[in-house]
N, C-alpha and C positions, 0 to 999 in steps of 0.2 A: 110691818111684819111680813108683807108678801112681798116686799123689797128685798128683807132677809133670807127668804126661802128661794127667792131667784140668784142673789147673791149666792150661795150654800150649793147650790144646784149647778153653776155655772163656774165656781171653783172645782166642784167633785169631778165635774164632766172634763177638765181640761186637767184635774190629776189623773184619769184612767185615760185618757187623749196620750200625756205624756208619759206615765208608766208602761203602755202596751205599744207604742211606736219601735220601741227597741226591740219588738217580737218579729219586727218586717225584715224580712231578709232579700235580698236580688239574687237569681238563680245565677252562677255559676256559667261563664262560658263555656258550650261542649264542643271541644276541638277533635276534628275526626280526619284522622291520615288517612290517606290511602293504603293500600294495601302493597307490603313491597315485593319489588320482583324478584320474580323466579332465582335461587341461588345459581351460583356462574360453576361450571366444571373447573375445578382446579385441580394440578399436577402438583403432587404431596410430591416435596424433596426426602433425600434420604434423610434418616436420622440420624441427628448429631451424636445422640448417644444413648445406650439404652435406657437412660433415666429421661427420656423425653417425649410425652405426647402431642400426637398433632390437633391442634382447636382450628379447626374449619370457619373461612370466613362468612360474614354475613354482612349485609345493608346493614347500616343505621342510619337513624333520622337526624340531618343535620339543618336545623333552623325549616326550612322550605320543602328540601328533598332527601332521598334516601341518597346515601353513599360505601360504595363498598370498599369493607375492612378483610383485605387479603389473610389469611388464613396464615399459623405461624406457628412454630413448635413451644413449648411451654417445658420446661422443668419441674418433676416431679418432684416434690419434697418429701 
């Protein structure tokens, strides 16, 4: 009988063992850029036409570092 109740006890204990393992989570790598530089003075060309705005460039982050995206007229729809 206390064979059965250690049996019964050491089933139960390795069901909630394996039911609540799946509760463990590993936190999430926090990756942190630096911060990017100062925007560059650019020279707006004329406009191509008056259907077109100028989008001013900015850094992006490429793999490792920032790289700047020259600024460019856009067509308005």
């Amino acid at each position: 009988m206390k064979a059965d109740t250690r049996l019964v006890t050491l089933l139960a204990t390795g069901l909630l063992i394996y039911l609540f393992s799946g509760c463990v989570v590993s936190p999430r790598p926090v990756v942190v850029r630096p911060a990017p530089p100062a925007p560059r003075v650019e020279v707006i060309p004329r406009k191509p036409s008056p259907r077109h705005v100028w989008v001013p460039g900015e850094h992006r982050w490429r793999k490792s570092h920032y790289v700047w995206v020259p600024g460019h007229y856009r067509r308005v729809r």
